[in-house]
C-alpha positions as CSV (number, residue, x, y, z in Angstrom):
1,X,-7.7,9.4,-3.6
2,X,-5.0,9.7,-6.1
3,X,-7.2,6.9,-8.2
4,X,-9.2,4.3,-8.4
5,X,-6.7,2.0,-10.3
6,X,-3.3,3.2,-10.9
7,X,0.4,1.5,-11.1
8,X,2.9,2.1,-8.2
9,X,6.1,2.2,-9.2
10,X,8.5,0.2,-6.8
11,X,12.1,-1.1,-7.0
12,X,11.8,-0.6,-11.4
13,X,8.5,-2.7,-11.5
14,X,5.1,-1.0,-11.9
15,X,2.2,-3.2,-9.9
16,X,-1.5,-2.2,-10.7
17,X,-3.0,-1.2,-7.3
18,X,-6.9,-1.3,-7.7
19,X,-8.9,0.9,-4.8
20,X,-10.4,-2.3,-2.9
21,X,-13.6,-0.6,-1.8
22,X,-14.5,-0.2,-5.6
23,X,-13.0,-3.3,-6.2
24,X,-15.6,-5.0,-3.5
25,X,-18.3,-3.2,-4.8
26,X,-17.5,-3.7,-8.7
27,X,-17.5,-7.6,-7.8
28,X,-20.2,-7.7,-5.3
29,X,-22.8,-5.5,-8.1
30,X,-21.8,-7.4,-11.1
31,X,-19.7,-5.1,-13.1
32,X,-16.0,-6.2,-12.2
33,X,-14.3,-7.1,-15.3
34,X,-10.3,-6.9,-16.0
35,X,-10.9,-4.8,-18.9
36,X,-13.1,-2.8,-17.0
37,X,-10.0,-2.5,-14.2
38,X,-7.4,-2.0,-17.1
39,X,-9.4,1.1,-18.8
40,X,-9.8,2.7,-15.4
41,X,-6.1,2.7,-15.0
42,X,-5.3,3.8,-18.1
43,X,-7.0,7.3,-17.1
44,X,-7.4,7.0,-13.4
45,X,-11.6,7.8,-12.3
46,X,-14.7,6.3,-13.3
47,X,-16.6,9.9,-13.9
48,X,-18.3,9.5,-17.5
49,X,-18.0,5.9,-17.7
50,X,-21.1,4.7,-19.9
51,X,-20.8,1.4,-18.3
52,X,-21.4,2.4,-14.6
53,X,-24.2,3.8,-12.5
54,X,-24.1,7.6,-11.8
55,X,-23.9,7.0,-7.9
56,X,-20.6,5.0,-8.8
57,X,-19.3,7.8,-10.9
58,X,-20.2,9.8,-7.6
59,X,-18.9,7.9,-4.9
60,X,-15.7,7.8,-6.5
61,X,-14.1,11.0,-6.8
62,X,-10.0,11.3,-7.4
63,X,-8.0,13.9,-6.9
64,X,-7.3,15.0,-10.8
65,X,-10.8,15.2,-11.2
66,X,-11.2,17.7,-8.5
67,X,-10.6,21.3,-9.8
68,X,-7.2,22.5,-8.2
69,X,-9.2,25.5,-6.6
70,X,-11.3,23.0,-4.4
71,X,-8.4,21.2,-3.8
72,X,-7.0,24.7,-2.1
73,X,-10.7,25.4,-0.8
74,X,-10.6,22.4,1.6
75,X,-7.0,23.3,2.6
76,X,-7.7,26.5,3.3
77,X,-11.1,25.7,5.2
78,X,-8.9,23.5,7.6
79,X,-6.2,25.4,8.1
80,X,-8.6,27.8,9.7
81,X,-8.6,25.3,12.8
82,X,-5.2,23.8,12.7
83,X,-2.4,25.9,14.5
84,X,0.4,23.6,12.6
85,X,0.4,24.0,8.8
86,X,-2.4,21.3,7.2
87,X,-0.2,18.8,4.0
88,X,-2.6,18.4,1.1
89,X,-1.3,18.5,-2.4
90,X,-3.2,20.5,-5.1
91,X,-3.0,18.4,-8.0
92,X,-3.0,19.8,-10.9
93,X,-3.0,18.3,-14.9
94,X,-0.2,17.7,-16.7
95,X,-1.6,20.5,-18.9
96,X,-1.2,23.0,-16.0
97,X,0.3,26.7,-17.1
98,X,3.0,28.7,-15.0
99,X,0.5,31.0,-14.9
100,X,-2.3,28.0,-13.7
101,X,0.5,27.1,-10.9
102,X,1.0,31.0,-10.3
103,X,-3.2,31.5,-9.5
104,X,-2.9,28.7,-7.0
105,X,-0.2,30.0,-4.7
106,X,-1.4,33.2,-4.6
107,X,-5.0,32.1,-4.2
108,X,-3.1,30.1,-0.9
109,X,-1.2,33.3,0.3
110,X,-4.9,35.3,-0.3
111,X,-6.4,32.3,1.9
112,X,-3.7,32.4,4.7
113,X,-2.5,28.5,4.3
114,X,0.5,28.0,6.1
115,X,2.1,25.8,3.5
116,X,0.9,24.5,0.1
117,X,2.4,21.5,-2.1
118,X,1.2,21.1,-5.9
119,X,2.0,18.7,-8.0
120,X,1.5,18.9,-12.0
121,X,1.1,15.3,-13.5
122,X,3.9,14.0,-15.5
123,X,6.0,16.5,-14.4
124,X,8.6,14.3,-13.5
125,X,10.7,11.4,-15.7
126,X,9.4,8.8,-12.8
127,X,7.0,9.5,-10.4
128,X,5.8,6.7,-7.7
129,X,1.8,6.9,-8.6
130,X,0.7,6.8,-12.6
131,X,-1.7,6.1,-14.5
132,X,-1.1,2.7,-16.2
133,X,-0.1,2.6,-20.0
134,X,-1.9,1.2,-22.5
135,X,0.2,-2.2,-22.3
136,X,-1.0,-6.1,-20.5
137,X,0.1,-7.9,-17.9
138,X,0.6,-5.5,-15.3
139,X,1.0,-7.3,-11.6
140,X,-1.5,-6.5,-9.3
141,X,-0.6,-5.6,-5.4
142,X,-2.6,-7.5,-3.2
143,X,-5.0,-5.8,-0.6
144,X,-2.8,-6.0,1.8
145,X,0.0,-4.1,0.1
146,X,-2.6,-1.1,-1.0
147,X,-3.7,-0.4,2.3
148,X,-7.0,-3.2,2.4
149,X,-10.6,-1.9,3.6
150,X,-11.1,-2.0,6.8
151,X,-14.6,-0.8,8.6
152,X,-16.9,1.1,6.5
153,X,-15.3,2.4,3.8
154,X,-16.4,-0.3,1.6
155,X,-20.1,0.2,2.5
156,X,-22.2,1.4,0.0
């Protein structure tokens, strides 16, 4: 996932969307607080957070914290079965390098993917998913609008 809490912008407005299975499982274990929800936006993941339970940190992966080479590795290990061309962005930091963008398309040519997509954070004036600045008051989307939780993705 891009992240746990993050603002989508829409129409000029920015609306916090919150990931509901964390959201269900931050309320039903106790932890859910707004500034917990705000903080997470503000950088996206919950990796390192002193105030949660490793196995939270854990279930909880997003894509920025995933190192663009695994990002490339899972491509590339689907692509292998897939006579189309697989879509999965590599996401990259907005600290990213020519030369770091460079390493990933060749590491795709090397690995025979049919098509890659990366994306550098930030590079862009406006881009639909960010993280949330530091500011208040941000409207939240409702479940509905950021996809709900259906089935058992919400089970922990």
């Amino acid at each position: 996932m891009f992240a746990i809490a993050f603002t989508r912008g829409i129409l000029g407005r920015h609306l916090l969307e919150v990931n509901p299975c964390f959201d269900r499982l931050a309320r039903d274990r106790g932890f859910y607080r707004d500034e917990l929800i705000t903080e997470i936006a503000q950088r996206g993941g919950v990796r390192g957070y002193r105030h949660l339970p490793a196995e939270v940190w854990a279930a909880f992966p997003t894509a920025a914290e995933i190192a663009p080479e695994w990002h490339l590795r899972m491509q590339a290990a689907i692509q292998r079965h897939v006579d189309a061309a697989v879509s999965k962005t590599v996401n990259l930091p907005a600290s990213a390098s020519i030369d770091d963008i460079r390493r990933i398309y060749l590491a795709a040519w090397k690995a025979k993917v049919k098509g890659i997509t990366v994306y550098r954070y930030g590079s862009r004036d406006s881009q639909v998913l960010s993280f949330a600045a530091p500011e208040p008051a941000i409207p939240q989307a409702d479940s509905e609008f950021s996809g709900g939780c259906a089935g058992r993705c919400c089970e922990f």
